[in-house]
C-alpha positions as CSV (number, residue, x, y, z in Angstrom):
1,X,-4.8,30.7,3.1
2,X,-7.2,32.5,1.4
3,X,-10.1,30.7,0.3
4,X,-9.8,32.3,-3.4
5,X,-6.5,31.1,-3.9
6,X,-7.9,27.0,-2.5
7,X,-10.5,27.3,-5.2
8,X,-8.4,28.4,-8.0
9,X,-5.8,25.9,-7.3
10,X,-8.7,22.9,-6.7
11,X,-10.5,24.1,-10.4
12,X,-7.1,23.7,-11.6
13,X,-6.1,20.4,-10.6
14,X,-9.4,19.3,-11.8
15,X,-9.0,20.5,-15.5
16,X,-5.4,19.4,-15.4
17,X,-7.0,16.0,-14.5
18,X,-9.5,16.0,-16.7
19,X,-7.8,16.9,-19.3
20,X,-5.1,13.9,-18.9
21,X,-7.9,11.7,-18.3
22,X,-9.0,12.6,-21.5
23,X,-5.8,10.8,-23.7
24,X,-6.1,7.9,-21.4
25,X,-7.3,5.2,-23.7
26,X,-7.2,2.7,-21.7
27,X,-10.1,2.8,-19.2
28,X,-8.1,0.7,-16.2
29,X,-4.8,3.3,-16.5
30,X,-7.7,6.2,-16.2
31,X,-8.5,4.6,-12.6
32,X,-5.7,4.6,-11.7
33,X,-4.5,7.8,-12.6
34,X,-7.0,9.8,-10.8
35,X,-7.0,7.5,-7.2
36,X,-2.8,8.7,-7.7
37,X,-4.3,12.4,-8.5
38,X,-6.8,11.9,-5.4
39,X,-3.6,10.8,-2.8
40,X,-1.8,13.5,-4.5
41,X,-4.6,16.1,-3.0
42,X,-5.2,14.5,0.2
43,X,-1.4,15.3,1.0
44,X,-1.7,18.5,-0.4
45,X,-4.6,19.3,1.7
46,X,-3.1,17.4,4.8
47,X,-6.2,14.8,4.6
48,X,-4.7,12.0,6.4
49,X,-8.1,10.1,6.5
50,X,-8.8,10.3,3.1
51,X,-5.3,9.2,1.7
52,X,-5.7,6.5,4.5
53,X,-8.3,5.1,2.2
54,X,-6.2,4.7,-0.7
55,X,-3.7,2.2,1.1
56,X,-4.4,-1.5,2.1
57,X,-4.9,-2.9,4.7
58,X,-2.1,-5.1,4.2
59,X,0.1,-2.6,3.2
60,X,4.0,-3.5,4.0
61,X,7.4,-2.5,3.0
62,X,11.1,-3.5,3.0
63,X,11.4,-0.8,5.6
64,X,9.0,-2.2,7.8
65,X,6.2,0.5,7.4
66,X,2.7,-0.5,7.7
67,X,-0.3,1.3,6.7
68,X,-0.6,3.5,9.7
69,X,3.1,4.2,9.9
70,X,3.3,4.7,5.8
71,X,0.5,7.5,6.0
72,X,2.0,9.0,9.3
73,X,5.7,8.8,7.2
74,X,4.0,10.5,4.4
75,X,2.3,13.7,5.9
76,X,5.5,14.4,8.0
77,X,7.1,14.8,4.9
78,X,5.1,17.8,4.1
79,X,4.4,18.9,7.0
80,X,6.3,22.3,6.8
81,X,4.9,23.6,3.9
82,X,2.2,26.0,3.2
83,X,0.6,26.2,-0.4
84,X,1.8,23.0,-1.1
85,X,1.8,22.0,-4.9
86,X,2.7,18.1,-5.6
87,X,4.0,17.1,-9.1
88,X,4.7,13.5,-10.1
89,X,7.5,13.6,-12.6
90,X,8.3,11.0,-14.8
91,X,5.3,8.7,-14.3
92,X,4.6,6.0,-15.8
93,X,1.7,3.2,-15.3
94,X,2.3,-0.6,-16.0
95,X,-1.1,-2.8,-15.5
96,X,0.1,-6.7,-14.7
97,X,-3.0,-8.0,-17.2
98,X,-4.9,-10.8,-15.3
99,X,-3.6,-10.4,-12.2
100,X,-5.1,-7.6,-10.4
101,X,-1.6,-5.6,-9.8
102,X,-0.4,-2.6,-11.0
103,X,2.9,-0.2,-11.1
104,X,3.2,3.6,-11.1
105,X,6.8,4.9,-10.9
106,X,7.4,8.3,-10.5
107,X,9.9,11.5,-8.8
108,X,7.7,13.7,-6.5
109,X,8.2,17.2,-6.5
110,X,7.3,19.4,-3.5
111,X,6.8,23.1,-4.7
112,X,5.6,25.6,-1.8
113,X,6.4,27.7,0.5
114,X,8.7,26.4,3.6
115,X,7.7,27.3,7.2
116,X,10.9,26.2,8.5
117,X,9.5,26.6,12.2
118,X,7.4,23.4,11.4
119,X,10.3,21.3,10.0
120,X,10.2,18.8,12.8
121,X,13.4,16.5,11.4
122,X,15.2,16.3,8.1
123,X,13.5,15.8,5.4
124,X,14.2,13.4,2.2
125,X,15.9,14.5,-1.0
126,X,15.4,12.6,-4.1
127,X,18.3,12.0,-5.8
128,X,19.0,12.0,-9.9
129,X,17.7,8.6,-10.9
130,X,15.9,7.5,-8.0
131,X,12.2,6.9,-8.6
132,X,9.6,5.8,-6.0
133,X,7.4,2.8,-6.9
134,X,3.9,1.7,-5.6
135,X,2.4,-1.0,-6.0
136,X,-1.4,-1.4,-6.7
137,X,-4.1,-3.9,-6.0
138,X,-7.5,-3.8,-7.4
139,X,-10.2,-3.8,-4.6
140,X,-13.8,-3.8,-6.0
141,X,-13.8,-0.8,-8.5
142,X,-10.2,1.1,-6.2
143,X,-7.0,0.4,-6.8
144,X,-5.1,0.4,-3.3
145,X,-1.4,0.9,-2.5
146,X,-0.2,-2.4,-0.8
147,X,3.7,-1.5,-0.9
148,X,6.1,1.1,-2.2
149,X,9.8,1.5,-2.5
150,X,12.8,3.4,-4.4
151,X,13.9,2.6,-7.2
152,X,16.6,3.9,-9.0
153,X,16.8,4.3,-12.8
154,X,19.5,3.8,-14.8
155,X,18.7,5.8,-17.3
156,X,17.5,8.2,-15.3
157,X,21.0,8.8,-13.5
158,X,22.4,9.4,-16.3
């Protein structure tokens, strides 16, 4: 990829982040939001190490994923694209006061282009309503992923 294009996309994510950042009141949701924006550019950039970072230790789900499996699961998803453009649709942030947990719902959206020659087994399809939710932990000034799952919304489905 040309290295004009990667610079042009990277100052854009930044002003698109900064800019959202900026009607964040609430200092805690702004944390959050940009360690999601960060995982959302490691998988972009295929950065396994980095988005490694943003899960737990601990990190389990119903499915039986753990944290090496969960950030293995996630960059085959994207594996076969090029250009690859994330959007989280939908999101929204709820902070568990007092607690040290958080929730950020949202529909990922995968816009690039396909190289179907790296397509190495079917890939997932969200359906209308379905929503995937992480859970967060704060650790020190981070806020970690320690589980995530679908949802579906009712509303949503609709």
């Amino acid at each position: 990829m040309n290295i004009r294009v990667l610079v042009a996309v990277g100052a854009t994510f930044l002003l698109l982040i900064i800019l959202s950042l900026r009607g964040c009141e609430d200092p805690t949701e702004a944390m959050i939001l940009a360690g999601m924006e960060d995982m959302v550019r490691a998988v972009e950039e295929g950065d396994r190490e980095r988005l490694d970072s943003w899960i737990a230790a601990d990190y389990r789900d119903r499915l039986g994923h753990q944290k090496d499996s969960i950030v293995r699961r996630i960059m085959d998803e994207v594996e076969h694209y090029d250009a690859l453009d994330i959007v989280l649709e939908h999101m929204s942030v709820k902070i568990e006061e007092g607690t040290g947990f958080a929730h950020v719902t949202f529909v990922p959206r995968f816009d690039g282009e396909v190289d179907a020659s790296r397509k190495k087994r079917p890939k997932y399809s969200f359906k209308k309503g379905q929503r995937l939710r992480i859970k967060l932990r704060k650790h020190g000034e981070q806020w970690l992923v320690v589980r995530g799952d679908m949802t579906v919304s009712i509303r949503g489905a609709l």
